[in-house]
TIFI-358291 format. One record per residue (C-alpha): residue number from 1; x, y, z. Coordinates in Angstrom, 3 decimals, m for minus. Example, Ala and Ser with C-alpha at 12.3 -4.5 7.8 and 13.67 -1.06 7.14 Angstrom:
% TIFI-358291
rec n:1, c1:12.300, c2:m4.500, c3:7.800;
rec n:2, c1:13.670, c2:m1.060, c3:7.140;
***
This chain:
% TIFI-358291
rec n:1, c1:107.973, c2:68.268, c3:207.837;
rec n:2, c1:110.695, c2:68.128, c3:205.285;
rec n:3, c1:110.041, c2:64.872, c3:204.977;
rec n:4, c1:106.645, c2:65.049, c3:203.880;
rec n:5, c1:107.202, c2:68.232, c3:201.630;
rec n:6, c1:110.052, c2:66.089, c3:199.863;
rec n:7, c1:108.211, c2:63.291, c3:199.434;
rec n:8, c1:105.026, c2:65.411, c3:197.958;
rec n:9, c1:107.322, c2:66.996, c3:195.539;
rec n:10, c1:108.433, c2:63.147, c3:194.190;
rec n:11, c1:104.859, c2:62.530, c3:193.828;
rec n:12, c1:103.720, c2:65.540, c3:191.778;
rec n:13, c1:106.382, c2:64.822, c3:189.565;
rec n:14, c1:105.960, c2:61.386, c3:189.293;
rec n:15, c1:102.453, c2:62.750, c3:188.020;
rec n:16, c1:103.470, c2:65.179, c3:185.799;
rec n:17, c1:105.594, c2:62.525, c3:184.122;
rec n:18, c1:103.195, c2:59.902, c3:183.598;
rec n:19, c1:101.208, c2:61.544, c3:181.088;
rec n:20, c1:104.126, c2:62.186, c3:178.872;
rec n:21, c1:105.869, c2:58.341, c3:179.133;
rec n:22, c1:102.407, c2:57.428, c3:178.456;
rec n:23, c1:102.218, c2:59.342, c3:175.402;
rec n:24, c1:105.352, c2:58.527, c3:174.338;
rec n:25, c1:104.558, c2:54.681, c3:174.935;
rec n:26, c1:101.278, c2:55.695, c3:172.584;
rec n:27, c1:103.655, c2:57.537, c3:169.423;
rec n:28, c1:105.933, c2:54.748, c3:169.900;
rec n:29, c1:103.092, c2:52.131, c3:169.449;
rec n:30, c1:101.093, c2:54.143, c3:166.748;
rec n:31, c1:104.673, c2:54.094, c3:164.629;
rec n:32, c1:106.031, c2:51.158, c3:165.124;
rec n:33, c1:101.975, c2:49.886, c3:163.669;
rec n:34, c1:102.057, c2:52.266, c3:160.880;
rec n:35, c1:105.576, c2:50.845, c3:159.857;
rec n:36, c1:103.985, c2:47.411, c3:159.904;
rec n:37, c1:100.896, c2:48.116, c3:157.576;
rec n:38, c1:101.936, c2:48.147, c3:153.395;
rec n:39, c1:102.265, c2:51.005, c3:151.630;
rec n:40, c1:98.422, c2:50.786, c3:149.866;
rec n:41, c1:96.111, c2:52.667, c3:148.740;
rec n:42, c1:92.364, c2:52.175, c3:147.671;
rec n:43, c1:89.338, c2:53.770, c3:146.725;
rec n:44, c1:85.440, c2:53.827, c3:145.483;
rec n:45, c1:83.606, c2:55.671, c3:143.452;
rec n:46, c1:80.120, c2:55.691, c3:142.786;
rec n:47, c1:79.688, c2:57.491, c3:139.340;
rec n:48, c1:76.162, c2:58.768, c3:137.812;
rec n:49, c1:76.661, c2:59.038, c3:133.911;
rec n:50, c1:74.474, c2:59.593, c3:130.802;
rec n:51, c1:75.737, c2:57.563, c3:127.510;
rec n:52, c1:75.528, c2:60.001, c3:124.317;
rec n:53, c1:75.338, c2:58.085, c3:120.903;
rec n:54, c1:75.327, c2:58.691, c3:117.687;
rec n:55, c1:72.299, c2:57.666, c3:115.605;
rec n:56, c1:70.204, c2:56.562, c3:117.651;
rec n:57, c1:67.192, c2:57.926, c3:115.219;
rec n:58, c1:64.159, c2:54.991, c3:115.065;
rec n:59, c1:61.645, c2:56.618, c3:113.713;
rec n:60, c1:59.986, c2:59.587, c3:111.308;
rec n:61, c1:56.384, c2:60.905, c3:111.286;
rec n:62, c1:54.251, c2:63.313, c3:109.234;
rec n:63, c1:50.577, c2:64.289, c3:109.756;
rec n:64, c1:51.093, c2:65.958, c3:106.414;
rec n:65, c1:52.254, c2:63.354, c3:104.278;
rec n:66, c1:49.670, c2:60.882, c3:103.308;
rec n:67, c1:51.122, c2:59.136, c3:100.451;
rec n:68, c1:53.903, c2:57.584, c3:101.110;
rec n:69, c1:54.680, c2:56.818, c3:97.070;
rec n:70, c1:54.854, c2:60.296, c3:96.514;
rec n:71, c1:55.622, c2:62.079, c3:100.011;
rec n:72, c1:54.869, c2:65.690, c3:100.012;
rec n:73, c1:55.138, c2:67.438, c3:103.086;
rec n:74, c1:57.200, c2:68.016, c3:106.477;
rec n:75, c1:58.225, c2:65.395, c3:108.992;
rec n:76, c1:59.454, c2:64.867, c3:112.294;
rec n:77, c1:62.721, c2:62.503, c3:113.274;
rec n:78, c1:62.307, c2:60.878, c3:116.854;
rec n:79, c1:65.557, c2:59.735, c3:118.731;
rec n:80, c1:66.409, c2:57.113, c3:121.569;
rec n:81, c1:67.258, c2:59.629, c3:124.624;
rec n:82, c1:69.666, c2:56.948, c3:127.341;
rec n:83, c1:69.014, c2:57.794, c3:130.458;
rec n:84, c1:71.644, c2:58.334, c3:133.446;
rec n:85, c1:72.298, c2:55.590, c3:135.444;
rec n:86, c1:74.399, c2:54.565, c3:138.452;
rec n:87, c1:77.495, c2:52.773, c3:138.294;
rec n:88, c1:80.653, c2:51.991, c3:140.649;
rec n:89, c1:84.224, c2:52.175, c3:139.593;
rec n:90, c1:87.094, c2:50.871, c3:142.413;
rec n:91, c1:91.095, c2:51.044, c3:142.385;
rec n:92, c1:93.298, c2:49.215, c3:144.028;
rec n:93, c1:97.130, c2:50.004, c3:144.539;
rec n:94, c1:100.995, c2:49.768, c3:145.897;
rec n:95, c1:103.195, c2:52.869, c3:146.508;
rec n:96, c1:106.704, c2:52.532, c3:145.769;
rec n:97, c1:105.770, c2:49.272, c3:143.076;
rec n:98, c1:108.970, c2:49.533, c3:141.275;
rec n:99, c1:111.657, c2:52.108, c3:140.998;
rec n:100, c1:109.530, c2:54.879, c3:142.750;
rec n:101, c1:106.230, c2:54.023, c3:140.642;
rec n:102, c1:103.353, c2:53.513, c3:142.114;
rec n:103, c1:100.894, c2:50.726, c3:140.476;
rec n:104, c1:97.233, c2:50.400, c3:140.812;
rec n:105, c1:94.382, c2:48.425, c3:139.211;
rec n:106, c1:91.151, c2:50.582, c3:138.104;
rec n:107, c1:88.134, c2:48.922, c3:136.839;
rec n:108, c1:84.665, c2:50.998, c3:135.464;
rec n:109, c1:81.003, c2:49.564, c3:135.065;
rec n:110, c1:78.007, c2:51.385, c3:134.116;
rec n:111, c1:75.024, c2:50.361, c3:132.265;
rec n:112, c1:72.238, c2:52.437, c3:130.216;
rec n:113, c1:69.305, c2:51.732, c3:128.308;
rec n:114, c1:66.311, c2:53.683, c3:126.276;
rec n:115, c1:62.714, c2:53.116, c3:125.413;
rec n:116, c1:59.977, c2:55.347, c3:123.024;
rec n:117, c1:57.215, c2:55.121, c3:120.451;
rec n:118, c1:55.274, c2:56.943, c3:118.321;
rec n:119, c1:52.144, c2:56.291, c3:116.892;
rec n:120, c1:50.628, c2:58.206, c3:113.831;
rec n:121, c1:46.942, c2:58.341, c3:113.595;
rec n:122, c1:45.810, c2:58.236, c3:109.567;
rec n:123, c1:46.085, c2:59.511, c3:107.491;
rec n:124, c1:49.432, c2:60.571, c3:108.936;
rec n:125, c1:52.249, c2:57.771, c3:108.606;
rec n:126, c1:54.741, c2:56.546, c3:110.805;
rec n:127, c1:58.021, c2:55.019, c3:109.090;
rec n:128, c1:60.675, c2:53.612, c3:110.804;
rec n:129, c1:64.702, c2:54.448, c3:109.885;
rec n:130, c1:65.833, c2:50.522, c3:111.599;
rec n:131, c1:64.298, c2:47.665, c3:109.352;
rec n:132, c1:65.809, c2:47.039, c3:105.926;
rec n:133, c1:64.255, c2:48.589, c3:103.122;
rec n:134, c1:63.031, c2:45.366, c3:101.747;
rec n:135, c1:60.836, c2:44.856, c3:104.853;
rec n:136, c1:60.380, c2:48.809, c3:105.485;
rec n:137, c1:56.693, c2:50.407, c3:104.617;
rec n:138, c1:54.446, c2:53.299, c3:105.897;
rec n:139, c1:52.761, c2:51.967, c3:109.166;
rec n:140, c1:50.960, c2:53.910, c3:111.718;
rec n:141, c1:53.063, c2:52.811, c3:115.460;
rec n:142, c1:56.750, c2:52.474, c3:115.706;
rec n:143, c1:58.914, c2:51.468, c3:119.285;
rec n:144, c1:62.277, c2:51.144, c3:119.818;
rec n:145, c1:64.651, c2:50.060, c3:122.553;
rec n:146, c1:68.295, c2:50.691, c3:123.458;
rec n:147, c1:70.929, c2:49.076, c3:125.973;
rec n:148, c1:74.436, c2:49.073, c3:126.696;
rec n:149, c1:77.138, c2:47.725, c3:129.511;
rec n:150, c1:80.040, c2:49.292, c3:129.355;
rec n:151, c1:83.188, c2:48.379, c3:131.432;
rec n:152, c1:86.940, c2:49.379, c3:131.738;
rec n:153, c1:90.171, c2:47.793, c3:133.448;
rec n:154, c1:93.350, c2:50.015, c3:133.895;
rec n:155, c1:96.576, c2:48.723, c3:134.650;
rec n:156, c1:98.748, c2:51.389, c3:135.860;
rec n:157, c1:102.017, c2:52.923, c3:136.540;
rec n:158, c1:102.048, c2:56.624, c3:138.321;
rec n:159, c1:104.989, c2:58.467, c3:139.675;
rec n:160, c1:104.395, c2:61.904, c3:141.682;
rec n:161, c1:105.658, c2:65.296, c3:141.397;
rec n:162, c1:105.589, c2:67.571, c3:144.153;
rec n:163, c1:105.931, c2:71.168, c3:144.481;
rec n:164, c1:104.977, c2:73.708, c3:147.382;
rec n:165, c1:104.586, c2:76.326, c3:145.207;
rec n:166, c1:102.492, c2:74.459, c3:142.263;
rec n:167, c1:100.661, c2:71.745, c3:143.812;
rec n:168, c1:101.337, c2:68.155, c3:142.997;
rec n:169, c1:101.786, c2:66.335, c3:139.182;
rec n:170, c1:100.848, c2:62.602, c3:139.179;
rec n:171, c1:101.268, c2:61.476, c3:135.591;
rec n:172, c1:100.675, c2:57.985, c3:134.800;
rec n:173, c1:100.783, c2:55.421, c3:131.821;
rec n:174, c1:99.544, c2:51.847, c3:131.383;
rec n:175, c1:97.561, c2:49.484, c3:129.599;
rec n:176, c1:93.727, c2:49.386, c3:129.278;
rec n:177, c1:90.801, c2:46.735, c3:128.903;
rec n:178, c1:87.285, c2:48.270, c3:126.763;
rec n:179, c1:84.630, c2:45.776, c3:127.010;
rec n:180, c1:81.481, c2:47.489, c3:124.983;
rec n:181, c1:78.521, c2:45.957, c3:124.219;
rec n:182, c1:74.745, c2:47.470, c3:122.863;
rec n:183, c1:71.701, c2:46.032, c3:121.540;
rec n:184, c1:69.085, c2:48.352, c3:119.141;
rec n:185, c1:65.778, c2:46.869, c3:118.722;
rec n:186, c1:62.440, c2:48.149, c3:116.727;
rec n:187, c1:59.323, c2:47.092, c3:115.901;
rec n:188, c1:56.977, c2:48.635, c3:113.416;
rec n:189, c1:52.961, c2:47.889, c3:112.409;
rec n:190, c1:50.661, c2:49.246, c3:110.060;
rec n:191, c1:47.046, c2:48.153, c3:110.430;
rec n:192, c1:45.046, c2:50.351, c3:108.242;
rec n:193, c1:44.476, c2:48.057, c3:104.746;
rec n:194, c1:46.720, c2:45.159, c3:105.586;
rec n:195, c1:48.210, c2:44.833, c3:108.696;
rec n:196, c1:52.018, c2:44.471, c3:108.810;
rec n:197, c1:54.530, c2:44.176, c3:111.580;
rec n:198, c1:58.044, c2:44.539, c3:110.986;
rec n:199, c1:60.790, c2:43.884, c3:113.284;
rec n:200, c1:64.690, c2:44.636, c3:113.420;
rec n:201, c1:67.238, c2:43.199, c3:116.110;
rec n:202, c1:71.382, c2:44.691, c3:116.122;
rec n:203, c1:73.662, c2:43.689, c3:118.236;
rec n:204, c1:77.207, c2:44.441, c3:118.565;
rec n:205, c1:79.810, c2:43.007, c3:121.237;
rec n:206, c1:83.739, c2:45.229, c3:120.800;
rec n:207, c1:86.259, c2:43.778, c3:123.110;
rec n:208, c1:89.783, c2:45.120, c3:122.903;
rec n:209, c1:93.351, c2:46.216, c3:124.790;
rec n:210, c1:95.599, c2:49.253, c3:124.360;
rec n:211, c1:97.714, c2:52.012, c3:125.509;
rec n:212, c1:96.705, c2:54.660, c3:128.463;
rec n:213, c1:98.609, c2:57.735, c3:129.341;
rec n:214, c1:97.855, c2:60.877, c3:131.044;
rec n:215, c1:98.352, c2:62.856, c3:134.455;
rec n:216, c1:96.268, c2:64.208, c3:137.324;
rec n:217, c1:97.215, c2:67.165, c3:138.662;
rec n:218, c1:96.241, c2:68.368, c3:142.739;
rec n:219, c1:96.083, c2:72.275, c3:143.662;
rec n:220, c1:95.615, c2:72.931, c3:147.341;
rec n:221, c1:93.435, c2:75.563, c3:148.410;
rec n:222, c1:93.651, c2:75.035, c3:152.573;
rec n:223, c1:95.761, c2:71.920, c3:155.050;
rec n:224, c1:92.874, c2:69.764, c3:153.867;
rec n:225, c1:91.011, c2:71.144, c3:151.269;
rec n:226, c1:92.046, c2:71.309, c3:147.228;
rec n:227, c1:91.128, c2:70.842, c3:143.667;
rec n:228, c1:91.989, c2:68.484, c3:141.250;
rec n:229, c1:91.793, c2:68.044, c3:137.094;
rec n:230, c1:92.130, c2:64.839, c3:135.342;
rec n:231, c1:92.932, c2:64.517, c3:131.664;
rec n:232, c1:94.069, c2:60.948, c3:129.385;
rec n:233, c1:93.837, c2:59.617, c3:126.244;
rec n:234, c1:93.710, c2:55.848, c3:124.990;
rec n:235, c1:93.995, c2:54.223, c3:122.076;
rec n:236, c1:92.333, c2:50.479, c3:121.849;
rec n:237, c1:92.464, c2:47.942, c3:119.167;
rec n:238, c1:90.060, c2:45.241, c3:119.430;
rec n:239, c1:87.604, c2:43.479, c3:117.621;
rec n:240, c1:83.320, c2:44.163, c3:116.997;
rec n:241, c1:81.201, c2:40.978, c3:116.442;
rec n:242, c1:77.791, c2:42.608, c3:115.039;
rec n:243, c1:74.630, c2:40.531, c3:114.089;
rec n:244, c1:71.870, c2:42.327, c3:112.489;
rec n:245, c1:68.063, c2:40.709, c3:111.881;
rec n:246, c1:65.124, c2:42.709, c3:109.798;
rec n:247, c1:62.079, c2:40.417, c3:109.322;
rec n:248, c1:58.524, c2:41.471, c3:107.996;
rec n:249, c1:55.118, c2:40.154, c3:108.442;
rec n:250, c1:52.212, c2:39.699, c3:106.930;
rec n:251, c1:48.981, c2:39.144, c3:108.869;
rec n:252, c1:45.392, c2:37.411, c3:107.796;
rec n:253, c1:42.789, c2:39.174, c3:110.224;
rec n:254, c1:40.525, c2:36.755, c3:109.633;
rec n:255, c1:42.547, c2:33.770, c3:110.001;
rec n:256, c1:44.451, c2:35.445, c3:112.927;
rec n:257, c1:47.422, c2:33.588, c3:111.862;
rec n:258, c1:51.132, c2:35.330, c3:109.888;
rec n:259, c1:50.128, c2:34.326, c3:106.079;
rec n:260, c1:53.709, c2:35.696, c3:104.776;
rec n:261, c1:56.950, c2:36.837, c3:106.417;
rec n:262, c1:60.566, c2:37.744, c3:105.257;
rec n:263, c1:63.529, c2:37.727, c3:107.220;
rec n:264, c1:67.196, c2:38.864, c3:106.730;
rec n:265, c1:70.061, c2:38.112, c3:108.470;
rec n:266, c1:73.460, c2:39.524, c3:108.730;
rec n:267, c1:76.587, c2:39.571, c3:110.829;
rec n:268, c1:80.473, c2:40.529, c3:110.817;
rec n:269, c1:83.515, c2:39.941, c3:112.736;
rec n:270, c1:85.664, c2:43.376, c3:112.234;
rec n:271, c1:88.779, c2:44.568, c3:113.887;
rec n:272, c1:89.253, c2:47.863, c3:114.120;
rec n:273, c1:91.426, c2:51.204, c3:116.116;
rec n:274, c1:89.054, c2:52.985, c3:118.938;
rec n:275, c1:90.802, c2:55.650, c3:119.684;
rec n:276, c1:89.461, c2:57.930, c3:123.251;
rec n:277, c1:90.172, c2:60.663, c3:125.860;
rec n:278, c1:88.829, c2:61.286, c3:129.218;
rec n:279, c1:88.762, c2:64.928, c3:131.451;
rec n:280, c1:87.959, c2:65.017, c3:135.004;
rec n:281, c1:87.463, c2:68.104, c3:137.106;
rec n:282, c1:86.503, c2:68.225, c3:141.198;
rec n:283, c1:87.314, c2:68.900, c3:144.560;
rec n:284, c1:88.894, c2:66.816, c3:147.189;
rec n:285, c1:89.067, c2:66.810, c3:150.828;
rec n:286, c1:91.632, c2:65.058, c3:153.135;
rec n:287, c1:92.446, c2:63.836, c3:156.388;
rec n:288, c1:95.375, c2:61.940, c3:157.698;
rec n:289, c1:95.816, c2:59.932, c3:160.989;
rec n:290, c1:98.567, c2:57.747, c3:162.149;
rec n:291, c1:100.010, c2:57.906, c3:158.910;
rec n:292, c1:96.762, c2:57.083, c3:156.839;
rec n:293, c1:95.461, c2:59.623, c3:154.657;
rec n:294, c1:91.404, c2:59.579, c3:154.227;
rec n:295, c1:90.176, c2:61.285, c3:150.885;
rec n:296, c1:86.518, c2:62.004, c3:149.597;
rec n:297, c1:86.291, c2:63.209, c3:146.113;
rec n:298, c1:83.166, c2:64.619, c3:143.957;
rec n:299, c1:83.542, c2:65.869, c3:140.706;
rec n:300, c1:82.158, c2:66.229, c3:136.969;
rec n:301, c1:83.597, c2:64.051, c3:133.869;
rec n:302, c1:83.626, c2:63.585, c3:130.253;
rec n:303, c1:84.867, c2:60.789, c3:128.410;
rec n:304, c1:84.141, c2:59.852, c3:124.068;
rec n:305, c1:85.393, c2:57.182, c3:121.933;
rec n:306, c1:85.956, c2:57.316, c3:118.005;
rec n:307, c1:84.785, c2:54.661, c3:115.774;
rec n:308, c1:82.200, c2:53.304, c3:118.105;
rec n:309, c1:79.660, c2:49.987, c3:116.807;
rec n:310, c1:76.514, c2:51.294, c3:115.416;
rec n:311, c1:73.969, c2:49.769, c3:113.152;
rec n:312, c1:74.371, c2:49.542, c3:109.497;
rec n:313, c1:71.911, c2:51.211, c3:107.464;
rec n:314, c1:70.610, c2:49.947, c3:104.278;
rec n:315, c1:70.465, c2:52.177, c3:100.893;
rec n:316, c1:68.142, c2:50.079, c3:99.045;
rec n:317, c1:66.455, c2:46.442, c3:98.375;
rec n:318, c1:66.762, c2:44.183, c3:95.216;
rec n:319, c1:70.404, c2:44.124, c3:93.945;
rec n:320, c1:71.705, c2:46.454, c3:96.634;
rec n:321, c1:70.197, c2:45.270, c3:99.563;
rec n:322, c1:73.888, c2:44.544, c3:100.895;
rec n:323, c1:75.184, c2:48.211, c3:100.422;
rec n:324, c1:75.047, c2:49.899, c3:103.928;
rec n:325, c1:76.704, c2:52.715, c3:106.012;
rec n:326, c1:79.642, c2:51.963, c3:107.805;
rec n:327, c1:78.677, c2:50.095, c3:111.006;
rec n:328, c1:82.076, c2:51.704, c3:113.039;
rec n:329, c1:81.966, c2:55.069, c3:112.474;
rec n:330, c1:79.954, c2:56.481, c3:115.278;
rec n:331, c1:80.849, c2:58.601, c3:118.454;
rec n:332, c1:79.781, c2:56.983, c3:121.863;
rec n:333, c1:80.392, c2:59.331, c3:124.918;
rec n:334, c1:79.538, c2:59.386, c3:128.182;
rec n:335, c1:79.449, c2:62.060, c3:131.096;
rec n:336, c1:78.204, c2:62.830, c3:134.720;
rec n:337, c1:79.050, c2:63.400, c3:138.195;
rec n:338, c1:81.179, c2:60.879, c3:140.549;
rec n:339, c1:81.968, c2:60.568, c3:144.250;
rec n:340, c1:84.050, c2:58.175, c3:146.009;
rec n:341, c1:86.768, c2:58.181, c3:149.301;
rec n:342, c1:90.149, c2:57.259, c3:148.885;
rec n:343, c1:92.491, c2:55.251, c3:151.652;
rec n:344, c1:96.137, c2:55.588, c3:151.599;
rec n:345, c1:97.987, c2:53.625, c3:154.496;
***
């Protein structure tokens, strides 16, 4: 009987310690897997932004003015609206790069474009504010069009600060890539007396590097839960290739054929400074098993750039028909919502 009773007890404790040795065997696997993987960390966002621009004007009606040699009256300016549109940025990164930085590769691409017209019944007129004014006249329909891709790559060095009383600092530096690129096109007619159609083409490509700095800075609110605010600045220097075209028509209606036309042409290679900031507010949630820490972020943003491509604008034909408006000194923003994950293993 003692027998039996001892060798009960040498079972039930040979079951009570299986469970633990097998946990331990399941820690000691999990850590020595973790230790294996490299210290990364990567993440996608898919962002939702609407491009602002400056002078984006294309047109101005009246339905009070009806001579256009000696205008008299009130009138109406009609601007390209962008819409929002989707886009993706992704990072990649190291922990512990070099010296205690981290380093990590960001790159940004969203595209945008616009569409509208007007038309202007007589004896109302319809000018547009895009052809030259030596192939600009008083028409009756105007249309224009707007698009631009826009794209970013960051190149990174970030360092953390940690406190349990003030959340966590994770300033950063590096260099940055702007690719920019937009294209403005309008079309006018008038085909009251003699019909004319005038047309006007811009396009400017900016491609440059610079300088990146700024910091991110974490607040938790529960274990897993927090907030977050982003703010940097850049400053790019690159160069704008811009090509300009305004050509003018004129049409025989009985011959159905272009009896006239006029073209100009221009273009410019210009370097120039663009410089930029970006602020970044949102919440963040996160999760951490065996060592790798799960993140999804949502959030609202803001970024502008100085000195921005936009279209020349001519004073006047003849002897100034080369005088124009700056073609760099616009403002090009952009600003939405985002929402991505984050890995970090």
């Amino acid at each position: 009987m003692r027998k039996l009773k001892l060798g009960q007890a040498l079972t039930l404790i040979m079951l009570c310690l299986m469970p633990k040795a097998a946990c331990a065997q399941c820690d000691w696997d999990c850590e020595e897997e973790c230790s294996s993987f490299p210290k990364l960390d990567g993440g996608v966002e898919f962002i939702y932004w609407k491009p602002c621009m400056d002078d984006l004007d294309y047109a101005v009606t009246s339905s009070e003015i009806t001579n256009p040699f000696f205008p008299n009256g009130k009138g109406r300016y009609h601007y390209l609206h962008p819409r929002a549109e989707p886009g993706i940025r992704g990072r990649l990164g190291k922990n512990n790069f070099l010296w205690g930085f981290n380093f990590f590769f960001e790159g940004t691409y969203v595209a945008s474009s616009a569409c509208d017209s007007k038309i202007e019944s007589p004896p109302g007129i319809a000018w547009t504010t895009l052809l030259h004014p030596a192939h600009s006249f008083a028409g009756t329909h105007v249309s224009a069009s707007w698009n631009m891709h826009y794209q970013t790559y960051d190149f990174l060095l970030s360092n953390e600060i940690n406190s349990c009383c003030f959340g966590r600092l994770v300033p950063f530096f590096g260099a940055r890539i702007l690719s920019f690129d937009e294209s403005l096109y309008s079309q006018a007619t008038d085909l009251v007396i003699t019909p004319l159609i005038g047309y006007s083409k811009y396009h400017a490509d900016f491609f440059g590097a610079g300088m990146i700095g700024g910091a991110e800075y974490h607040f938790g609110l529960t274990e897993n839960l927090g907030l977050f605010a982003k703010a940097s600045a850049s400053l790019i220097a690159g160069e704008t290739k811009s090509h300009y075209r305004s050509e003018l028509e004129v049409v025989d209606v009985a011959l159905n054929d272009v009896v006239a036309d006029g073209e100009l042409r221009f273009k410019a290679n210009e370097s120039l400074l663009m410089p930029g900031y970006h602020l970044a507010i949102g919440a963040r949630f996160e999760e951490e098993f065996c060592d790798i820490k799960m993140s999804l972020r949502i959030g609202y943003e803001f970024i502008e750039w100085r000195n921005a491509p936009n279209q020349w604008r001519f004073l006047d034909d003849g002897e100034n028909s080369a005088i124009a408006v700056s073609s760099n000194s616009g403002t090009f923003g952009l600003h939405g919502v985002f929402a991505g994950f984050d890995v970090r293993f």
